[in-house]
Structures are given as structure tokens and as C-alpha cells.
C-alpha positions as a Python dict, from the first residue, in 0.01 Angstrom:
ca = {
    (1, 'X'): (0, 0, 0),
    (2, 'X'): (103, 293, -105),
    (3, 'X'): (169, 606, 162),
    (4, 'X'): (67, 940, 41),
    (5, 'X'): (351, 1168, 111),
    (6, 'X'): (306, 1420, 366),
    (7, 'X'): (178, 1764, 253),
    (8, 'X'): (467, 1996, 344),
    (9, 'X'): (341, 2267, 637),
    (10, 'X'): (390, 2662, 527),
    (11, 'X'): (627, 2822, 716),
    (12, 'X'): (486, 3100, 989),
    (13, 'X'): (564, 3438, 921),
    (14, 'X'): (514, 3689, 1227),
    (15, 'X'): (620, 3984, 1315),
    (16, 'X'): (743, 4141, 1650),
    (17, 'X'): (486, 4189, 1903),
    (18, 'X'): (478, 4487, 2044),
    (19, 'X'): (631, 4373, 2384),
    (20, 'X'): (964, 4325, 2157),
    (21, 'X'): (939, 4590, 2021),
    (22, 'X'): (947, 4788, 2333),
    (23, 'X'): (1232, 4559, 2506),
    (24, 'X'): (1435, 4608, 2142),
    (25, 'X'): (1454, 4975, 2194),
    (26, 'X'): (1493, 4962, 2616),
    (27, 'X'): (1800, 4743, 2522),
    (28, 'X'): (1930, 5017, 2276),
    (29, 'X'): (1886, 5308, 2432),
    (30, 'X'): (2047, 5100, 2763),
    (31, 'X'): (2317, 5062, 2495),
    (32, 'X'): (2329, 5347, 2370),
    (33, 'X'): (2341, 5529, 2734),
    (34, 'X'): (2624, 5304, 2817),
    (35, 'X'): (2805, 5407, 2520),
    (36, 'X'): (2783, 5749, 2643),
    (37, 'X'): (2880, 5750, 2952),
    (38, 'X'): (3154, 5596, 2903),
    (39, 'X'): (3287, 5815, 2603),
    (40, 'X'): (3189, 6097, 2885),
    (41, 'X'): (3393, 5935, 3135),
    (42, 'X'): (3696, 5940, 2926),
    (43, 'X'): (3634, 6258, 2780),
    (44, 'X'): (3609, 6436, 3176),
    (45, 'X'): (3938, 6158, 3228),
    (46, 'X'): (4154, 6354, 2949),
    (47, 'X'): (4035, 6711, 3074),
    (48, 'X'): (4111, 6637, 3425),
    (49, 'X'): (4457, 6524, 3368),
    (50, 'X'): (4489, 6771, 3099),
    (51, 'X'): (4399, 7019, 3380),
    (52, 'X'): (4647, 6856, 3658),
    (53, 'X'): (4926, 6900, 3427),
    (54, 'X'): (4881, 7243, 3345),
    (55, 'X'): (4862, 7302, 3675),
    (56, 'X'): (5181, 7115, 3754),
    (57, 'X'): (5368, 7283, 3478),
    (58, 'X'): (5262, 7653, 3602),
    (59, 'X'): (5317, 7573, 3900),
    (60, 'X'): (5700, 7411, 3840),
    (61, 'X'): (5725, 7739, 3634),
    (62, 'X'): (5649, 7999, 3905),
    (63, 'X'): (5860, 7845, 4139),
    (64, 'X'): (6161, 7840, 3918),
    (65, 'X'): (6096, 8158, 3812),
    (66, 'X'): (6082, 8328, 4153),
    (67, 'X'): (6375, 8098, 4307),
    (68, 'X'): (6602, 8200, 4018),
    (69, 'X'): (6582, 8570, 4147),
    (70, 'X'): (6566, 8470, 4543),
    (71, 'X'): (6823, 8195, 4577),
    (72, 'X'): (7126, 8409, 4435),
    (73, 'X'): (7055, 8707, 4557),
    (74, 'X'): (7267, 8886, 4909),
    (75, 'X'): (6948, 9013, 5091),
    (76, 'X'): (6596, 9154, 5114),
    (77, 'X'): (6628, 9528, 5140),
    (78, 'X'): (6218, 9603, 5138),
    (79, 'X'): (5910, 9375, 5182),
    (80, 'X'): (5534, 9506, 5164),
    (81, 'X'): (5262, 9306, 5115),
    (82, 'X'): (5333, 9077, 4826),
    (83, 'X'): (5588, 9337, 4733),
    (84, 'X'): (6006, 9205, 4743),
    (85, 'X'): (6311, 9419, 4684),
    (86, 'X'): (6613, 9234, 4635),
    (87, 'X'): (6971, 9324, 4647),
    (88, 'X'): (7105, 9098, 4376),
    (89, 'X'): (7441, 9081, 4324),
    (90, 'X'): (7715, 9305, 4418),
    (91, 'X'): (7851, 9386, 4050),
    (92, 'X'): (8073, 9695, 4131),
    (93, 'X'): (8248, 9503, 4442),
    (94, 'X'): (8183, 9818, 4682),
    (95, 'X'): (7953, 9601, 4964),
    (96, 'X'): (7714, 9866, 4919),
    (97, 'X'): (7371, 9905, 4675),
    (98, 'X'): (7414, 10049, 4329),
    (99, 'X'): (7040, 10088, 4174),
    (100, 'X'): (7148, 9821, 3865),
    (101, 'X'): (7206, 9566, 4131),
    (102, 'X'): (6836, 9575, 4267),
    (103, 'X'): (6559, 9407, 4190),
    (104, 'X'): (6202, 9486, 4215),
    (105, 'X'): (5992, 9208, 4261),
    (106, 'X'): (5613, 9341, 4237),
    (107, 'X'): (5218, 9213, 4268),
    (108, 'X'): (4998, 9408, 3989),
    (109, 'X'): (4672, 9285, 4140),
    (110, 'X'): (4439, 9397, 3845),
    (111, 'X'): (4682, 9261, 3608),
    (112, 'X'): (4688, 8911, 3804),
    (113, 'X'): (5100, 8933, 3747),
    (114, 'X'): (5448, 8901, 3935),
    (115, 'X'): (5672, 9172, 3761),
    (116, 'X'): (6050, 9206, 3815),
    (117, 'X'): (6173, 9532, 3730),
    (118, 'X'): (6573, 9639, 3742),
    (119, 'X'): (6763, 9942, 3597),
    (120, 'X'): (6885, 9887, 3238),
    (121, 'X'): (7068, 10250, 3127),
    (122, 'X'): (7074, 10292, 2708),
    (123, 'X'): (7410, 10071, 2560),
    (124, 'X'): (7514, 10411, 2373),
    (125, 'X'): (7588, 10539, 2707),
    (126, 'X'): (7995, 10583, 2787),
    (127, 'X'): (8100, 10377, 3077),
    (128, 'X'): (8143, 10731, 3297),
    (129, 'X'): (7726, 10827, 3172),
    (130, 'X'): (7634, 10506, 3289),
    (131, 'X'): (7840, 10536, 3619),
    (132, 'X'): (7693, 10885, 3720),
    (133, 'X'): (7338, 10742, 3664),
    (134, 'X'): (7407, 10406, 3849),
    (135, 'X'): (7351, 10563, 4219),
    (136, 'X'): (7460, 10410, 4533),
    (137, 'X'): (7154, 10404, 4797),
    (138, 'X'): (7189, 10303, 5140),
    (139, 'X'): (7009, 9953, 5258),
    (140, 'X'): (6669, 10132, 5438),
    (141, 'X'): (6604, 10384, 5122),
    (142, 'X'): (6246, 10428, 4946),
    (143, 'X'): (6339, 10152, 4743),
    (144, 'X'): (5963, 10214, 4552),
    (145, 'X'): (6043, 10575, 4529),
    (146, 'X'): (6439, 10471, 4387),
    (147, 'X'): (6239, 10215, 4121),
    (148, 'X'): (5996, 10530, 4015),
    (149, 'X'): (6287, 10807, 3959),
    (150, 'X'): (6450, 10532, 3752),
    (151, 'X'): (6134, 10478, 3597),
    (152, 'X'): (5975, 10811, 3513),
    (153, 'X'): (6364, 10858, 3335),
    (154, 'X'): (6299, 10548, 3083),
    (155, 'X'): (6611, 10375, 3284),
    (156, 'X'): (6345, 10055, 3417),
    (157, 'X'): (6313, 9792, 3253),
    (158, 'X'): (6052, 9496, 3339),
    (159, 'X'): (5993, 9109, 3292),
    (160, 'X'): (5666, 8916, 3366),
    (161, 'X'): (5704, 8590, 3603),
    (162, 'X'): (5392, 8483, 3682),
    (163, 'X'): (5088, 8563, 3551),
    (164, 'X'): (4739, 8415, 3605),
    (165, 'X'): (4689, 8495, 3933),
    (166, 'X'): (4390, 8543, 4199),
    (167, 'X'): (4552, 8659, 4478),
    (168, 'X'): (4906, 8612, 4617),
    (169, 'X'): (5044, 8614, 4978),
    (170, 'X'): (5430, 8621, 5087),
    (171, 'X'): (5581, 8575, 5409),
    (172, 'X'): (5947, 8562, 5520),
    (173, 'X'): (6123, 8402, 5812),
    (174, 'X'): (6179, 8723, 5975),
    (175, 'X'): (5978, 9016, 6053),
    (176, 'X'): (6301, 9245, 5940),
    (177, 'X'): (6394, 9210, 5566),
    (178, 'X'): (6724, 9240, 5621),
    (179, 'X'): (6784, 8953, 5799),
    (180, 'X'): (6473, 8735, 5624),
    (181, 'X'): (6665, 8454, 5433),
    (182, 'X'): (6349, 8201, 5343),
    (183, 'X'): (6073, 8362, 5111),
    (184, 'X'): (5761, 8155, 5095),
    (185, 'X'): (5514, 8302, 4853),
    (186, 'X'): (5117, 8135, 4796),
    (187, 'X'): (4972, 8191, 4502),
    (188, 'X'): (4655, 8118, 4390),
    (189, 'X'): (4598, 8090, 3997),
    (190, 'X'): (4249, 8204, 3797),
    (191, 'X'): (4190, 7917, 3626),
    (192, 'X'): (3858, 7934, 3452),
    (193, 'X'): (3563, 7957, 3668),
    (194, 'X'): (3767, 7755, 3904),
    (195, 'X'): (4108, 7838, 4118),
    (196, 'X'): (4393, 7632, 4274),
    (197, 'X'): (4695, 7705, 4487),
    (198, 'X'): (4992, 7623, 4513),
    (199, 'X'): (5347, 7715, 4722),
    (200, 'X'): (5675, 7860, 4545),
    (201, 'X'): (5947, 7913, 4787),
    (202, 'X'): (6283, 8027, 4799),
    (203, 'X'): (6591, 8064, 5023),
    (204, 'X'): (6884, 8303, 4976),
    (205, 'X'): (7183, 8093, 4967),
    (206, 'X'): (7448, 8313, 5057),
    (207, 'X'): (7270, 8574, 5281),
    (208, 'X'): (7511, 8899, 5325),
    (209, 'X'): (7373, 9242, 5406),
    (210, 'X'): (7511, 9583, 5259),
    (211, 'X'): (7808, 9777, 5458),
    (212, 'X'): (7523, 10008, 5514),
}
């Protein structure tokens, strides 16, 4: 007897239901979410240490910057505020203070800047010019009022060695600049809508005050 072969069934055809649907798109925007975050993540990861170096590198370069006029110098002859006048060097080998061996170390506030100003005469100027103009001052003079004559006579010349800041605090080891030998300065940089702080010291290495 014969069998009569088996009719072959259609195959079902259905589409998603509407509960798939749903849990399709759930699962992709959990994806997608995912995705984001963690593209976010790494994004915030490369700004933040992006930040923390530039941090680190103003910070290396305010300290060297500041240390490279503090550590050589012979003494402090003036402190105010966040204000610093240095005596430093002893070019003309007389122990005493010639204007072109100071320095000026100054706080602009409203320009967020550490200046250093010194005397720098014109090099057309005979050796005997340049002698008359270079002054000797005794060690307690109005070194701000010395820095302005100089000044208001186009004989100053100034440098910018830190700039960027907020505020800016310095303190010394002793009350009387003359005999102050460790120069601690905190500074505080502007950066963005946000600040940070950091310490840039200095010590004078060979500390000698001026015959008078």
C-alpha cells in the first residue's frame, strides 16, 4: 500500500509583538546610554589630567621663576605686602647698593602678574654716563620711590614671572627684611571659573647684608 507523502506545512511568518518591540529599543537606548557615559567618562578623564598637568607645569614654572631671582641674591632690602626688593648681586664690588644691582619684585593685582623690574641704562651710554646714573643708595632707602625716579627717566626695565593669578600672599622668616633669608610666597591661579593654589618658595643661599 502505497503512503501518500506528507503535505509539506507553510512556514509562519510573524512579526514582532509589540512587547519586543518595546524591550528592542529599552536594550538600545540602555546601549546606547552606556556608550555614552563611558565616552563621557573618558572625555572628563583627558580634561582632568589635561587640567592637573597644566597646573603642575605653572606651578614648576612659578617656582623656578621666583627661586632664580631669590636663591642668588645677598638680601631683602624692602618687603610690603606681596611686594620684594632684592639686592642681587654686588657687581661693582663696593659692599654697598648700586640701583642696577636691585631688583624689584612686584604684585599688579588687576593685572593678576608678578613683575620684576631692574635698571637697564641705554648701551650708547659711555661707561662714565652710565656710572653717574648708576647711584649708590643706602640699605633702608624708598626703594619704591628709587624704582619710580628710575622709571619716570625710561632707565626701568621689566619682565613678567607669573601671571594668572587670583591673589598672592608672601611671608618671610623674619619680621626684618634684612635679615629674612626664606621667602615663601602662595599663590593662587584664575583658572577658569575655578582656582587652585599652590606654594613657590625660595631661600637666599648666601645671605650677606650691605656695609650700610
Amino acid at each position: 500500500m502505497l503512503s501518500t507523502p506528507a503535505t509539506p506545512r507553510p512556514h509562519l511568518r510573524r512579526g514582532l509583538s509589540l512587547i519586543e518591540l518595546m524591550l528592542a529599543v529599552t536594550i538600545t537606548a540602555l546601549v546606547g546610554a552606556a556608550i555614552a557615559g563611558m565616552l563621557n567618562a573618558v572625555t572628563v578623564g583627558v580634561d582632568t589630567r589635561r587640567d592637573n598637568r597644566s597646573m603642575m607645569v605653572r606651578s614648576s614654572l612659578a617656582q623656578a621663576r621666583l627661586n632664580a631671582y631669590i636663591a642668588p641674591s645677598r638680601c631683602v632690602l624692602y618687603r610690603s605686602g606681596a611686594n620684594l626688593v632684592l639686592w642681587f648681586n654686588d657687581q661693582k664690588q663696593s659692599e654697598t647698593v648700586h640701583a642696577s644691582e636691585v631688583r624689584w619684585l612686584d604684585y599688579d593685582a588687576s593685572a593678576g602678574e608678578i613683575t620684576v623690574s631692574f635698571v637697564q641704562f641705554p648701551e650708547n651710554w659711555s661707561q662714565t654716563e652710565t656710572d653717574l646714573a648708576d647711584r649708590e643708595f643706602p640699605a633702608d632707602s624708598d626703594w619704591p620711590r628709587v624704582r619710580d625716579f628710575y622709571d619716570a627717566r625710561g632707565h626701568l626695565a621689566r619682565l613678567t614671572l607669573v601671571d594668572g593669578l587670583d591673589s598672592v600672599t608672601l611671608t618671610a622668616d623674619a619680621s626684618s627684611p634684612l635679615v629674612a633669608r626664606l621667602l615663601t610666597y602662595r599663590l593662587r591661579f584664575a583658572a577658569g571659573d575655578d582656582t587652585f593654589e599652590t606654594i613657590a618658595s625660595g631661600a637666599i643661599r648666601h645671605h650677606h647684608e650691605p656695609a650700610y
